[in-house]
The first five atom37 places (N, CA, C, CB, O) and aatype in JSON, in Angstrom:
{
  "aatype": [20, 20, 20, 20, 20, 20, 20, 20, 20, 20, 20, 20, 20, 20, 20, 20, 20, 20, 20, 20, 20, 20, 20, 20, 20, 20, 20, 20, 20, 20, 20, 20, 20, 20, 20, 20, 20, 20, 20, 20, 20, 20, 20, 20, 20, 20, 20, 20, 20, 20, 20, 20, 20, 20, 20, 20, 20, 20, 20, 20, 20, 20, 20, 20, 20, 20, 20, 20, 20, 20, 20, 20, 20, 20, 20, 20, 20, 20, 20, 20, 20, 20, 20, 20, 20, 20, 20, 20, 20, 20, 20, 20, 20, 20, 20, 20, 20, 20, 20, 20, 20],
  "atom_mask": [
    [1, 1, 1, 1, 1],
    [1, 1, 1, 1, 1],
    [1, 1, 1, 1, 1],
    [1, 1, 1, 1, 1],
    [1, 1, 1, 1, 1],
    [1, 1, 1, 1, 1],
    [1, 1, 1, 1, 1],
    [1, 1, 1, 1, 1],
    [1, 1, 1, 1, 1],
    [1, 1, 1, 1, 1],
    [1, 1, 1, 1, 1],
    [1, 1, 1, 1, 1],
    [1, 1, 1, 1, 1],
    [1, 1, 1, 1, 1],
    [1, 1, 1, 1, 1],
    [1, 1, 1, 1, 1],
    [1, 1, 1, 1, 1],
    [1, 1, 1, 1, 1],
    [1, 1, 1, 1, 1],
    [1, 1, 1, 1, 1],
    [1, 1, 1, 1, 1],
    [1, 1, 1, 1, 1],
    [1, 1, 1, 1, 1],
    [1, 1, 1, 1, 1],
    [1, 1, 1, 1, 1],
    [1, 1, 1, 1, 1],
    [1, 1, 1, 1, 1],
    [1, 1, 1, 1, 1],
    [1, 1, 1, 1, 1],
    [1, 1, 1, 1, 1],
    [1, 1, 1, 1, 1],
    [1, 1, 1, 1, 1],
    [1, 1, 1, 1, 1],
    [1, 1, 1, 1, 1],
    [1, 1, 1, 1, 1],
    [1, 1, 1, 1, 1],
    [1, 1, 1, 1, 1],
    [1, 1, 1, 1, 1],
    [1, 1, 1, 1, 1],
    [1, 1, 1, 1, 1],
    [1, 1, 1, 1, 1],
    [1, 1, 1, 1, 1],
    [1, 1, 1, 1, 1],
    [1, 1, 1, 1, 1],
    [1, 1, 1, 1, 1],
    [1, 1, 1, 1, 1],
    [1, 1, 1, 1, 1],
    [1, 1, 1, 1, 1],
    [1, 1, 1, 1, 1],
    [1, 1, 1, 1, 1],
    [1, 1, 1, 1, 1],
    [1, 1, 1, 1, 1],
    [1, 1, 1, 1, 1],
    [1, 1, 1, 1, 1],
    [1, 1, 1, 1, 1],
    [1, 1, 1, 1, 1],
    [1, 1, 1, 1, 1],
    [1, 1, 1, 1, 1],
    [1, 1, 1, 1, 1],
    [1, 1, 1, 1, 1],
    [1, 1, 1, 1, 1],
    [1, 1, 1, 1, 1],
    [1, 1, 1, 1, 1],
    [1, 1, 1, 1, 1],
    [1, 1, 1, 1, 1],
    [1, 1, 1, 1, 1],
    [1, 1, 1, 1, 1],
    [1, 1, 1, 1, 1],
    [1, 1, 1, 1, 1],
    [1, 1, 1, 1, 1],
    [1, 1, 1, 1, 1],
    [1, 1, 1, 1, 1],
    [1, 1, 1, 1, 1],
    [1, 1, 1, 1, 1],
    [1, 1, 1, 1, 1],
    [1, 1, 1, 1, 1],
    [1, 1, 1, 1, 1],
    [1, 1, 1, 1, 1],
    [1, 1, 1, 1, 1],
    [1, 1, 1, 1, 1],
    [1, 1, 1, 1, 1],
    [1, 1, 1, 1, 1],
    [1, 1, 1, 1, 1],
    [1, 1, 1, 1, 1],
    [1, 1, 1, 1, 1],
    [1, 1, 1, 1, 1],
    [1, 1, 1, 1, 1],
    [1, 1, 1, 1, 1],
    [1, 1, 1, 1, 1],
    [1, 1, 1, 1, 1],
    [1, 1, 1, 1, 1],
    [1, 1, 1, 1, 1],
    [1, 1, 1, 1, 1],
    [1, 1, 1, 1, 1],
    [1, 1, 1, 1, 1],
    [1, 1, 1, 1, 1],
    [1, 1, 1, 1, 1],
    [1, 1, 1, 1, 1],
    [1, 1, 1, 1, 1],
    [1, 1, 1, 1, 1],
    [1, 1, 1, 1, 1]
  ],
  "atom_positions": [
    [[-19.81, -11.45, 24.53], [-18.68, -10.55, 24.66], [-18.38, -9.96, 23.28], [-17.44, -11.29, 25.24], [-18.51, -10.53, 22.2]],
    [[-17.97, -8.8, 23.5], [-17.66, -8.25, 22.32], [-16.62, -7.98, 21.87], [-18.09, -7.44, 22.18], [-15.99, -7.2, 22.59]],
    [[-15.83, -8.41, 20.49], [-14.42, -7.87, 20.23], [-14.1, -7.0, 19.31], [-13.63, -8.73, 19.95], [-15.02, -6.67, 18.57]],
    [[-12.95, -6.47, 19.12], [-12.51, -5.55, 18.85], [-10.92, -5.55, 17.92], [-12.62, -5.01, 20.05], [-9.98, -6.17, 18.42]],
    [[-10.72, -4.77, 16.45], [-9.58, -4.6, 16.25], [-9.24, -3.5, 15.92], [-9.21, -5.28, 15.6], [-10.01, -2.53, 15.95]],
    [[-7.51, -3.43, 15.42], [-7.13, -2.02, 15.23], [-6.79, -1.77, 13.71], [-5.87, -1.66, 16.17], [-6.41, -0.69, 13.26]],
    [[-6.99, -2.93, 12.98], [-7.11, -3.46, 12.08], [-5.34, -3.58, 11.34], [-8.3, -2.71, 11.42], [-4.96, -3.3, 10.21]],
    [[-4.73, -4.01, 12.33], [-3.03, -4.08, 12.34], [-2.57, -5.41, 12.41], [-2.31, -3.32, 13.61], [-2.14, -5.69, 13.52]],
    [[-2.52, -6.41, 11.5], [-2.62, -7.62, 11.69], [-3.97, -8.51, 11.71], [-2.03, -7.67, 12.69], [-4.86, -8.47, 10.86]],
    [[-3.92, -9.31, 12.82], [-5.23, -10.45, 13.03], [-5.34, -10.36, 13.99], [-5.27, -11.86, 12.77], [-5.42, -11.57, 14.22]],
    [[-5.45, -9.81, 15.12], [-5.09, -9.3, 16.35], [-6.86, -9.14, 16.68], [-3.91, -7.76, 16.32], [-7.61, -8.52, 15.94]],
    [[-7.11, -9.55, 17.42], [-8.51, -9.18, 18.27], [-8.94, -9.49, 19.56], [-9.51, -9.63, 17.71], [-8.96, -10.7, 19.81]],
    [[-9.31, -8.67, 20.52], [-9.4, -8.46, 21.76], [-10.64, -7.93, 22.08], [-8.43, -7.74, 22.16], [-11.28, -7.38, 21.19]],
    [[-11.12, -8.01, 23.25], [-11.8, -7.91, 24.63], [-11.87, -6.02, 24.37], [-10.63, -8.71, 26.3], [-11.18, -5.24, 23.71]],
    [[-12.76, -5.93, 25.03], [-12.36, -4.08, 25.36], [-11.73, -3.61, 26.46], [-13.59, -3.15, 25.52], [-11.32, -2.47, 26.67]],
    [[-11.63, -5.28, 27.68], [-10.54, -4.57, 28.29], [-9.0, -4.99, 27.99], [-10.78, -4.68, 29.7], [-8.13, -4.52, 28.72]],
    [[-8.73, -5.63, 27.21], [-7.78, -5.72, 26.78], [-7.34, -4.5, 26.16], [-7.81, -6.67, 26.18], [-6.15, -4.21, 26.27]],
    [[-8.19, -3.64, 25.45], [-7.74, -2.89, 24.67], [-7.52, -1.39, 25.33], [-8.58, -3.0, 23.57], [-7.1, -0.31, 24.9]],
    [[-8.12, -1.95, 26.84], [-8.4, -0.5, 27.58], [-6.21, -0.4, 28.53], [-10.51, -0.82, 29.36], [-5.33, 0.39, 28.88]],
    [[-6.53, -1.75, 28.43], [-4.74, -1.87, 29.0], [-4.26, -0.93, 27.63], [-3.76, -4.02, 29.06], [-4.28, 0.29, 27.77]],
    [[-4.03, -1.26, 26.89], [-3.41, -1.13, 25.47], [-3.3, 0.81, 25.64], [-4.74, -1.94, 23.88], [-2.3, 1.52, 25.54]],
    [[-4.71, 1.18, 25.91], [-4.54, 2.47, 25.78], [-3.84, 3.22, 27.03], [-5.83, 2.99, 25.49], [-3.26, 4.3, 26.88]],
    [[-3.91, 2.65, 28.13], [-3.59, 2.87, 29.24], [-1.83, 3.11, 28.75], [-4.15, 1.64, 30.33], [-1.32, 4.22, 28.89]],
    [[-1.06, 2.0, 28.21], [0.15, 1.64, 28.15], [0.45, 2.98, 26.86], [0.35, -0.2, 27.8], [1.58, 3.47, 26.74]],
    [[-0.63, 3.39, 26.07], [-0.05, 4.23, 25.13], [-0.31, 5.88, 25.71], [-0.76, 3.87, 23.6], [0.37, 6.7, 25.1]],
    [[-1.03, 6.34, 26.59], [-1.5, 6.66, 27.29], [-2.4, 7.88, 26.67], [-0.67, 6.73, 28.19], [-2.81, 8.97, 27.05]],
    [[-2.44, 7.24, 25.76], [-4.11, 7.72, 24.9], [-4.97, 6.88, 24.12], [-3.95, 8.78, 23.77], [-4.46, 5.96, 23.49]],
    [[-6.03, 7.04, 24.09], [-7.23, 6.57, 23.77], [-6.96, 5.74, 22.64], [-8.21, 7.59, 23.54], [-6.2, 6.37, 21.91]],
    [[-7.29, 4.35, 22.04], [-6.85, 3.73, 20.47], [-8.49, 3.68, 20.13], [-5.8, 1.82, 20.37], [-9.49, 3.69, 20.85]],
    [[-8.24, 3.62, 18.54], [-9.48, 3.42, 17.45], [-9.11, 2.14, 17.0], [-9.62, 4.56, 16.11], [-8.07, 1.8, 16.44]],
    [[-10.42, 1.22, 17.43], [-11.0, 0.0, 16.91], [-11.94, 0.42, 16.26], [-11.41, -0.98, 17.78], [-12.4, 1.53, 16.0]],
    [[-12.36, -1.46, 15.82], [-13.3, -1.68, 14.8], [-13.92, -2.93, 15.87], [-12.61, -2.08, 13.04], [-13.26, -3.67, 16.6]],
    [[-15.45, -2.88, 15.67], [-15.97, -3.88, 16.25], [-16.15, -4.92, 15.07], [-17.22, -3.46, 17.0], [-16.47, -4.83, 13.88]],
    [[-15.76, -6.07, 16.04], [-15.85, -7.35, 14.93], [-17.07, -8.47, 15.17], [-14.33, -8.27, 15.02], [-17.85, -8.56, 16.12]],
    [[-16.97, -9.17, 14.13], [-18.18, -10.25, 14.5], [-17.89, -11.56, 13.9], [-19.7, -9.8, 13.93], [-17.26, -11.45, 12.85]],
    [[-18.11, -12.5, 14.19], [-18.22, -13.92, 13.45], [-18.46, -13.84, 12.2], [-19.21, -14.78, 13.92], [-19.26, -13.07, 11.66]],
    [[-17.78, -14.67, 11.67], [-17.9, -14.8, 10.07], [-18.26, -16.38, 10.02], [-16.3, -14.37, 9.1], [-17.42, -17.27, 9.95]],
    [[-19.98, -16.62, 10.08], [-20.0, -18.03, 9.74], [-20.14, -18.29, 8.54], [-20.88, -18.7, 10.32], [-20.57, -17.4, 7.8]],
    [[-19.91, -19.24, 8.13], [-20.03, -20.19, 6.54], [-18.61, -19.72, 6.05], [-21.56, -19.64, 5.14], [-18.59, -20.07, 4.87]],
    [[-17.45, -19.13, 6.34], [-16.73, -18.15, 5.77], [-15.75, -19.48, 5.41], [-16.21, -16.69, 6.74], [-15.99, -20.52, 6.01]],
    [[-14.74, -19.44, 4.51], [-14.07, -20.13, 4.02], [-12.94, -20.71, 5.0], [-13.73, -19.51, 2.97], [-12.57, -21.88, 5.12]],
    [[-12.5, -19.56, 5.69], [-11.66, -20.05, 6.95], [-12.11, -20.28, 8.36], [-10.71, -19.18, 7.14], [-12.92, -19.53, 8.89]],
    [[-11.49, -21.51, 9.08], [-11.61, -21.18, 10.48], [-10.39, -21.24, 11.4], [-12.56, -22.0, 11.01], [-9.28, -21.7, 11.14]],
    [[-10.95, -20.56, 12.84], [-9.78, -20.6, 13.44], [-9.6, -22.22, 14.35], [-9.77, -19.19, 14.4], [-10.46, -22.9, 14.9]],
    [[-8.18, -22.44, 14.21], [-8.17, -24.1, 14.81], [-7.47, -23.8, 15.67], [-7.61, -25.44, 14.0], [-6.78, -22.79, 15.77]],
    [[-7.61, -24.78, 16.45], [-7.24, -24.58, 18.33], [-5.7, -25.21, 18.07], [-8.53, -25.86, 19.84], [-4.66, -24.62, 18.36]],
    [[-5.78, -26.29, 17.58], [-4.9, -27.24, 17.17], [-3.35, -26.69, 16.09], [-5.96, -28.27, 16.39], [-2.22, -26.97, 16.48]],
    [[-3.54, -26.01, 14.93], [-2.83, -25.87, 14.35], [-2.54, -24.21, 14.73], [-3.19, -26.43, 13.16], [-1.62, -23.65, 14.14]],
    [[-3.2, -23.61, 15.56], [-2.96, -22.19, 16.09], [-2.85, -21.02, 15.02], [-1.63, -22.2, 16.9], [-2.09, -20.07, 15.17]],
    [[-3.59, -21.18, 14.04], [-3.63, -20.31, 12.68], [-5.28, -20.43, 12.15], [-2.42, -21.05, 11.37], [-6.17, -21.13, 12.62]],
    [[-5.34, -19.44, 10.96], [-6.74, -19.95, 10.33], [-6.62, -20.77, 9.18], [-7.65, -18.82, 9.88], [-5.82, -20.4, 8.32]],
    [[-7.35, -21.97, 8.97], [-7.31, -23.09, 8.06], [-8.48, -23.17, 6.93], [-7.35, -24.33, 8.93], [-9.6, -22.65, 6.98]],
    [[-7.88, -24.02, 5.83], [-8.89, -23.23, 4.86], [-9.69, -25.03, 5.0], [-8.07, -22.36, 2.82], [-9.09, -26.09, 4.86]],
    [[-10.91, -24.87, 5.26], [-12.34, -25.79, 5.69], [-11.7, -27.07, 4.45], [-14.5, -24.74, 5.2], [-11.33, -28.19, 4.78]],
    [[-11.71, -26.68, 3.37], [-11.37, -27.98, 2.28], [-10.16, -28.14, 2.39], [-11.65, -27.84, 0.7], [-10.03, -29.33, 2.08]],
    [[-9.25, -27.8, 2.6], [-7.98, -28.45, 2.59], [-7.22, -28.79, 3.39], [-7.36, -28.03, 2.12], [-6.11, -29.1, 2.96]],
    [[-7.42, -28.87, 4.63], [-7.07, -28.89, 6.09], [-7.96, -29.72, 7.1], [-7.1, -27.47, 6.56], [-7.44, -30.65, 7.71]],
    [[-9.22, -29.43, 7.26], [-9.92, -29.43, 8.43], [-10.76, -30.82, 7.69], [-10.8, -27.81, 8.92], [-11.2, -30.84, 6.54]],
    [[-10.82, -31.87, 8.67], [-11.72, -33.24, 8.38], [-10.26, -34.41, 8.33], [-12.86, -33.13, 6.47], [-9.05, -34.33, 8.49]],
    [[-11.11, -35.25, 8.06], [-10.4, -36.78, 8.03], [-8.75, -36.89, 8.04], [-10.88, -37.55, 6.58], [-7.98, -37.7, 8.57]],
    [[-8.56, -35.69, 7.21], [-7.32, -35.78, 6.52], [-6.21, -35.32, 7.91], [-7.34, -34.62, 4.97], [-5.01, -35.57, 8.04]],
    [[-7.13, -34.57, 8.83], [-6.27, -33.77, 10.0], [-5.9, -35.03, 10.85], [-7.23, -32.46, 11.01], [-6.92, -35.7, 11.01]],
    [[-4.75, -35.62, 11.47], [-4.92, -36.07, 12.68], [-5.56, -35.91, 13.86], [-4.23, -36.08, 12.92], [-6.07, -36.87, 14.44]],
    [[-5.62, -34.44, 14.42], [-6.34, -34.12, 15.28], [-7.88, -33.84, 15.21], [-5.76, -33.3, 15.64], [-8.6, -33.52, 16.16]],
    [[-8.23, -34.01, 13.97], [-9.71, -34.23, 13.96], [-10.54, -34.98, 15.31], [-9.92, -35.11, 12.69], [-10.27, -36.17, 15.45]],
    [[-11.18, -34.59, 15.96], [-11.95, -34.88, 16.62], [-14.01, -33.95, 16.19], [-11.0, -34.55, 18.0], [-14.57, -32.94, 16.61]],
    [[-14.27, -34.67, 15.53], [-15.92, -33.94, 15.6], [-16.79, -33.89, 16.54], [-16.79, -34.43, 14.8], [-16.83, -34.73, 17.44]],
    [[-17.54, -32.93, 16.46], [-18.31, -32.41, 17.78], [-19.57, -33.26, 18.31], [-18.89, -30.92, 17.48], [-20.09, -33.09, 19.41]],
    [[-20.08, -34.42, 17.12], [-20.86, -35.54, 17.19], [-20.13, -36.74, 17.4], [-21.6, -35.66, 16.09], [-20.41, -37.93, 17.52]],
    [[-19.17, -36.08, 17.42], [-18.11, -38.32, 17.94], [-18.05, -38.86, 16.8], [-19.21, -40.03, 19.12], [-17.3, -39.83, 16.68]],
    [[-18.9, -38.35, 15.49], [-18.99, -39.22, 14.18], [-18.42, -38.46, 12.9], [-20.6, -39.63, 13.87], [-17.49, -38.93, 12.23]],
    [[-19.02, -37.28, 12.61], [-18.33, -36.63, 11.28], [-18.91, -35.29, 11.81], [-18.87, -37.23, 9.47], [-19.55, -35.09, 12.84]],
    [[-18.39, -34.14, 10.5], [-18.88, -33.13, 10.8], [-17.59, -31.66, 11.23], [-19.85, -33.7, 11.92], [-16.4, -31.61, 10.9]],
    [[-18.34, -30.69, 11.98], [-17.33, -29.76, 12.62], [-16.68, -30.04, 13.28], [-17.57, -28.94, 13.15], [-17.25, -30.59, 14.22]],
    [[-14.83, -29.96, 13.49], [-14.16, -30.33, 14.52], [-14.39, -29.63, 15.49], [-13.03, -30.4, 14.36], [-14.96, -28.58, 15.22]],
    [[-14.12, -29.84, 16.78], [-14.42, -29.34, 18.1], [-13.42, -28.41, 18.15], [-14.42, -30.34, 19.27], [-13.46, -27.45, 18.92]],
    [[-12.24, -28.69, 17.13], [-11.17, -27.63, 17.34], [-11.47, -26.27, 16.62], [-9.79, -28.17, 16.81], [-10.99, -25.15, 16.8]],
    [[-12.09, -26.56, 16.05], [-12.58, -25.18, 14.9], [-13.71, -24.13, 15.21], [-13.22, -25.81, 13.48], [-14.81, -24.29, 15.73]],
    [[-13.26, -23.3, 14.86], [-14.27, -22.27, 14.9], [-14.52, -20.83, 14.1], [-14.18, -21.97, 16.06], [-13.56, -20.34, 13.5]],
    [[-15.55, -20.28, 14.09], [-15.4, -19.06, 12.95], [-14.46, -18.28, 13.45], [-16.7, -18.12, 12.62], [-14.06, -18.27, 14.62]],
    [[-14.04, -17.48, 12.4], [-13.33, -16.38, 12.33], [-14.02, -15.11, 12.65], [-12.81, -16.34, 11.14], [-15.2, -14.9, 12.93]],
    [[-12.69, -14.05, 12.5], [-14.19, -12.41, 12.44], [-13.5, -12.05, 11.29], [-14.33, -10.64, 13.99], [-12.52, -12.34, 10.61]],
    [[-14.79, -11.01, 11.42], [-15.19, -10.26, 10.38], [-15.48, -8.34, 10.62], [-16.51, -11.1, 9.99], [-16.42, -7.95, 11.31]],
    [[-14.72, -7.59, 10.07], [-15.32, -5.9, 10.79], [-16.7, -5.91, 10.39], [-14.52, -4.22, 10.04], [-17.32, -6.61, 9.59]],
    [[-17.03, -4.98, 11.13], [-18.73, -4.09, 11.21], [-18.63, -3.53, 10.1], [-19.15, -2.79, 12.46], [-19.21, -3.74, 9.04]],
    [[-17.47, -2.46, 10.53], [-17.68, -0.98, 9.64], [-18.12, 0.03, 10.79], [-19.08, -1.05, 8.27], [-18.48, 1.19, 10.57]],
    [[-17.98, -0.89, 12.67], [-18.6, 0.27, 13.4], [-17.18, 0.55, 13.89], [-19.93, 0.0, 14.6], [-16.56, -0.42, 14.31]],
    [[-16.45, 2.0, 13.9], [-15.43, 1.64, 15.05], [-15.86, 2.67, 16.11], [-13.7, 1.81, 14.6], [-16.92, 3.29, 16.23]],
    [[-14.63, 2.67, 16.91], [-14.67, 3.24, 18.27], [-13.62, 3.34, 18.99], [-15.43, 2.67, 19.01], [-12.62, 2.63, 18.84]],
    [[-13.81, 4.57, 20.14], [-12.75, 4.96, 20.4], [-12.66, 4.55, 21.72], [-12.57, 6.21, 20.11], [-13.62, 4.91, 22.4]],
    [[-11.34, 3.53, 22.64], [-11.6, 3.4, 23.72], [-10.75, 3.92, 24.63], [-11.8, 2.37, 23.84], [-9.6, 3.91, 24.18]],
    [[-10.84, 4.51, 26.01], [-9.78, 5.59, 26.53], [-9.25, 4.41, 27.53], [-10.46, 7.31, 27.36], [-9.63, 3.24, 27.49]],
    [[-8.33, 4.93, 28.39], [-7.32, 4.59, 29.58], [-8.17, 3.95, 30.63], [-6.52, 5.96, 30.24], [-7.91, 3.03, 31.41]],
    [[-9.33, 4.68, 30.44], [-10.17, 4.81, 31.9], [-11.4, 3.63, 31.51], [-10.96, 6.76, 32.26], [-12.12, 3.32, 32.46]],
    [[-11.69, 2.94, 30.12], [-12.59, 1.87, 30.05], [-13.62, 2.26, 29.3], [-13.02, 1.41, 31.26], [-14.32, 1.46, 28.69]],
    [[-13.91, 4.35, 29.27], [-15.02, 4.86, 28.07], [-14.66, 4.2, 26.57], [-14.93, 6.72, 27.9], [-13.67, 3.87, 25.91]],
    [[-15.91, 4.23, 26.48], [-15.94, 3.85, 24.95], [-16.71, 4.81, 24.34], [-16.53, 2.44, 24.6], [-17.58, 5.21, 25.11]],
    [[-16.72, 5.27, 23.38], [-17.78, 5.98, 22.44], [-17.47, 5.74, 20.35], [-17.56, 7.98, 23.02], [-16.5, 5.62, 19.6]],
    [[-18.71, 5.76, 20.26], [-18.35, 5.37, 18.65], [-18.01, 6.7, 17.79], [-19.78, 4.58, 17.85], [-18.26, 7.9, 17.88]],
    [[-17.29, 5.84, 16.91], [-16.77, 7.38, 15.56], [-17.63, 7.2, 14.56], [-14.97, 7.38, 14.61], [-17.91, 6.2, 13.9]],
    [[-18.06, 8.42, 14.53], [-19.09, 8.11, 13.26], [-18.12, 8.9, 11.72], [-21.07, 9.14, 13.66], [-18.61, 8.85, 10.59]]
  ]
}
């Protein structure tokens, strides 16, 4: 699946999420397609509902640590963040998409 921002906050969505969005404004919005940012300094935690910085937060020190091997490692709660392309695009009322070059 692919997501998408408007680059207004941390905010990222679905394209049909964003197709409501335009529907409700009742013109077309300009995103940015996003992507995973692995190795990246932050992740997003299920648990603390924010992004956490990997050394100072996330491991032993968390209560809710649970790792994805039962033993050490990535918490199950964690996960990458995004990151923009640099591609955006324009999505209408009706679900078209087309890119801005």
């Amino acid at each position: 699946m692919k997501y998408y921002s408007n680059g207004v906050g941390e905010h990222i969505y679905d394209k049909a999420w964003w197709r409501a969005e335009a529907h409700i404004l009742g013109k077309p919005v300009r995103v940015e397609l996003q992507k995973r940012e692995k190795g990246g300094e932050f992740l997003w935690c299920a648990h603390h509902i924010d992004f956490i910085r990997t050394s100072d937060t996330c491991g032993k020190q968390c209560k809710c640590y649970y790792p994805r091997n039962g033993k050490s490692g990535c918490c199950r709660l964690a996960s990458p963040g995004f990151v923009g392309t640099g591609e955006f695009y324009e999505i209408t009322e009706k679900g078209s998409i087309r890119r801005i070059k």
